[in-house]
Residue frames as a rotation matrix with the C-alpha (Angstrom) as fourth column:
UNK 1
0.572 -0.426 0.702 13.49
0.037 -0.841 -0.540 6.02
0.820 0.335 -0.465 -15.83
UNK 2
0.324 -0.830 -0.454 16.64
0.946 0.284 0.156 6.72
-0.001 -0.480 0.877 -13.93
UNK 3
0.418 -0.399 0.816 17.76
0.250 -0.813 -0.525 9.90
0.873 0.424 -0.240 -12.21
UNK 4
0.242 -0.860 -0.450 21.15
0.970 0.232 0.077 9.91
0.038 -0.455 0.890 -10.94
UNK 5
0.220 -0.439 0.871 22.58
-0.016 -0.894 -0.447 13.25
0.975 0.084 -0.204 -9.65
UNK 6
-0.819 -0.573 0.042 24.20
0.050 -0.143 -0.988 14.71
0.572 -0.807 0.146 -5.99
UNK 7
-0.758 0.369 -0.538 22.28
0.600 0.717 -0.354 14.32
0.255 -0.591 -0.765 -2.95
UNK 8
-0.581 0.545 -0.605 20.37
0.020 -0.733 -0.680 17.82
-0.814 -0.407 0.415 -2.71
UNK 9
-0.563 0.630 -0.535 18.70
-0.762 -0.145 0.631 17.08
0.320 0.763 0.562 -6.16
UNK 10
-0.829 0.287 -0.479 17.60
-0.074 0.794 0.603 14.22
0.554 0.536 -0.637 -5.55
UNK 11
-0.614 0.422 -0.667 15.99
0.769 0.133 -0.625 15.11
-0.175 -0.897 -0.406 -2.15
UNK 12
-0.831 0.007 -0.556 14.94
-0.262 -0.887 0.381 18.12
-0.490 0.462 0.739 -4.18
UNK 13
-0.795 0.363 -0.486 13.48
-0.252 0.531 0.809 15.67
0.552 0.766 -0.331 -6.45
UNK 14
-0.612 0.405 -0.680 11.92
0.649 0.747 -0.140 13.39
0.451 -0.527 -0.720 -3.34
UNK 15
-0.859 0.027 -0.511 10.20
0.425 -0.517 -0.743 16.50
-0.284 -0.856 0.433 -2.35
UNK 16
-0.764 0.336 -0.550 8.80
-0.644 -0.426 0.635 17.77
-0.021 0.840 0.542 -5.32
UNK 17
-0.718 0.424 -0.552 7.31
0.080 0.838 0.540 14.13
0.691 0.344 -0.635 -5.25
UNK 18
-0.562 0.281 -0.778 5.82
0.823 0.095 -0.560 14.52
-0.084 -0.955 -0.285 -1.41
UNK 19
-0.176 0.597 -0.783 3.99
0.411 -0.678 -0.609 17.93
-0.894 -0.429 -0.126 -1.85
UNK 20
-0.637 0.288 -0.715 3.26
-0.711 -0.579 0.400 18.83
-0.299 0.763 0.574 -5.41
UNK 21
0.558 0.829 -0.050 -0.34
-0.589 0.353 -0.726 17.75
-0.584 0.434 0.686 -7.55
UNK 22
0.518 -0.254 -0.817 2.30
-0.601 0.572 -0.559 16.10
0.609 0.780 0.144 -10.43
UNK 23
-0.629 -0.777 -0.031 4.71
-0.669 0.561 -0.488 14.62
0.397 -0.286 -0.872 -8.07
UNK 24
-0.371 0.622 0.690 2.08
-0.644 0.363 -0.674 13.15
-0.669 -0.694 0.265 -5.68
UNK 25
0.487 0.447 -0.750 0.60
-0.863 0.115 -0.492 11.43
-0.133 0.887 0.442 -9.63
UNK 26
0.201 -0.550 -0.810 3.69
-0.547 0.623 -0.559 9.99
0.812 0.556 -0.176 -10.46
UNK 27
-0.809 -0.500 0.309 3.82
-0.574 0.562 -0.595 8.19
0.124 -0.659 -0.742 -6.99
UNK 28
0.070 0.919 0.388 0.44
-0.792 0.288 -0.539 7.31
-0.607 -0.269 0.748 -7.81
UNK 29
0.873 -0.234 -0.429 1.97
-0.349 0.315 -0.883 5.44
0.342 0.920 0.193 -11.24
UNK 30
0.513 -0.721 -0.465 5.04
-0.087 0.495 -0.864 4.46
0.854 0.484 0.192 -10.22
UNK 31
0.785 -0.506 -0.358 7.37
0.607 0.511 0.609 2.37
-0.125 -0.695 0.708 -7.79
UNK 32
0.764 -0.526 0.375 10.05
-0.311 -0.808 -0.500 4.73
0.566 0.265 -0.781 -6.72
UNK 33
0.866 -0.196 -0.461 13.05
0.496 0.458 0.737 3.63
0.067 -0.867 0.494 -5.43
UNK 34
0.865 -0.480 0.146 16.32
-0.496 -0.861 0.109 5.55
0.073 -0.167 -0.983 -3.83
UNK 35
0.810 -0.579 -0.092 19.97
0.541 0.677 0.499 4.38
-0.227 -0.454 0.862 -3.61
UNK 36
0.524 -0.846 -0.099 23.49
-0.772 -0.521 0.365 5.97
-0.360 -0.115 -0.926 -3.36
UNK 37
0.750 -0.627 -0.210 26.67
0.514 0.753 -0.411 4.68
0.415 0.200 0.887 -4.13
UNK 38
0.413 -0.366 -0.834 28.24
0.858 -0.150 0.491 7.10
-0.304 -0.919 0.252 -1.99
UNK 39
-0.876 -0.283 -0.390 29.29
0.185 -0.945 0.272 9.60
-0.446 0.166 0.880 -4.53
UNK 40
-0.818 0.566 -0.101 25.77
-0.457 -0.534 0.711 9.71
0.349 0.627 0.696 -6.58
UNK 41
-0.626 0.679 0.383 22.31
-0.298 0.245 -0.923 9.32
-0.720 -0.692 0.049 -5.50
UNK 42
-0.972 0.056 -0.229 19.71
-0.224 0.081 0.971 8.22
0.073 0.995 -0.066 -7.64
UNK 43
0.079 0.914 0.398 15.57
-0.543 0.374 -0.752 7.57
-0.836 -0.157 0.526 -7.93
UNK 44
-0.980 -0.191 -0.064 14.70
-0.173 0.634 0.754 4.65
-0.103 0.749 -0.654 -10.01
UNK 45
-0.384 0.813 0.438 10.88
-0.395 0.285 -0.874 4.49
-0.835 -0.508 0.211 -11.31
UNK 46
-0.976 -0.071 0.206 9.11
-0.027 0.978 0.207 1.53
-0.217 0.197 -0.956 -12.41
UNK 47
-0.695 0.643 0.323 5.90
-0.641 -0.757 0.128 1.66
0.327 -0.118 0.938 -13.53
UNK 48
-0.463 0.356 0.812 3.26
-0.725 0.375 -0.577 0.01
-0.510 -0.856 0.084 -11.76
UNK 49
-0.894 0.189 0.406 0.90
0.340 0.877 0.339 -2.79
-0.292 0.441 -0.849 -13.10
UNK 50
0.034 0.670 0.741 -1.98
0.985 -0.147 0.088 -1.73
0.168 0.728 -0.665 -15.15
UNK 51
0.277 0.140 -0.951 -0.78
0.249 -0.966 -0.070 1.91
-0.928 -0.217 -0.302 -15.01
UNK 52
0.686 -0.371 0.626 -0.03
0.577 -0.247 -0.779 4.31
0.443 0.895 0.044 -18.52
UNK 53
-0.008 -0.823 -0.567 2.74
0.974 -0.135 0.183 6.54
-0.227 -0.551 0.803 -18.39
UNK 54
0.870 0.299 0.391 2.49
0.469 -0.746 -0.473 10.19
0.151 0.595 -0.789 -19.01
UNK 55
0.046 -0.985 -0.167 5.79
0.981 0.013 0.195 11.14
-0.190 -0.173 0.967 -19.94
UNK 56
0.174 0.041 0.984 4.97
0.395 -0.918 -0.032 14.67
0.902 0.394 -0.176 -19.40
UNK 57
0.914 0.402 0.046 5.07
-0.037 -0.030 0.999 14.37
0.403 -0.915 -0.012 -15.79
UNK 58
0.260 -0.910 -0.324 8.82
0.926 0.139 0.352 14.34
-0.275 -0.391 0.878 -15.96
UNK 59
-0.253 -0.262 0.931 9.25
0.295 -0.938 -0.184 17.65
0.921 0.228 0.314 -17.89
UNK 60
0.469 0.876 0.110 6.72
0.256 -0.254 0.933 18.60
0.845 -0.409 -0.343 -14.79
UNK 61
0.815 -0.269 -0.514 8.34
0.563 0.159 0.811 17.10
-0.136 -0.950 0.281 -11.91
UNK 62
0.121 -0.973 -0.194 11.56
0.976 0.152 -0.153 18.62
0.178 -0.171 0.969 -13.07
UNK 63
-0.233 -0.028 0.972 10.59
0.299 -0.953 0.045 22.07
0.925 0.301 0.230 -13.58
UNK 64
0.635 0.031 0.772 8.95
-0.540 -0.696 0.472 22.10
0.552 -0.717 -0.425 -9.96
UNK 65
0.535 -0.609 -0.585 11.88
0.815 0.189 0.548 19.96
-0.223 -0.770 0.598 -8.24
UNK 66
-0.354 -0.656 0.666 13.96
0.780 -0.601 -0.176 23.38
0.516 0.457 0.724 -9.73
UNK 67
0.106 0.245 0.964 12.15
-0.233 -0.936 0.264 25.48
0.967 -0.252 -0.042 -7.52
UNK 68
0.978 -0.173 0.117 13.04
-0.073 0.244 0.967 23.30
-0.195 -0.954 0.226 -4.25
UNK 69
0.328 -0.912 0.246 16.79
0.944 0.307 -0.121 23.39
0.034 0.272 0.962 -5.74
């Protein structure tokens, strides 16, 4: 998955990941990686080797990166 937006979401985002029970999950499940192209930022995650995805954990993360936004 791929999410591509301006530089306070994403850091929004990178927070959410750093101090919340779901974010802290999905870094447990997936390779996250950051990059810019100078006008958009983006996280890119990969999931690990023998991990499942729970693709609730994105509704999750998004609802509490929206309170650090």
């Amino acid at each position: 998955m791929k999410v591509t937006g301006q530089k306070e979401i994403i850091n929004a985002v990178l927070e959410a990941l750093d101090t919340s029970v779901i974010g802290i999950g999905i870094k447990e499940r997936y390779n996250i990686k950051k990059s810019n192209d100078q006008v958009n930022y983006s996280l890119t995650f990969q999931l690990k080797v023998d991990k499942e995805a729970n693709e609730t954990d994105y509704f999750w993360l998004g609802w509490i990166a929206n309170q650090y936004y």
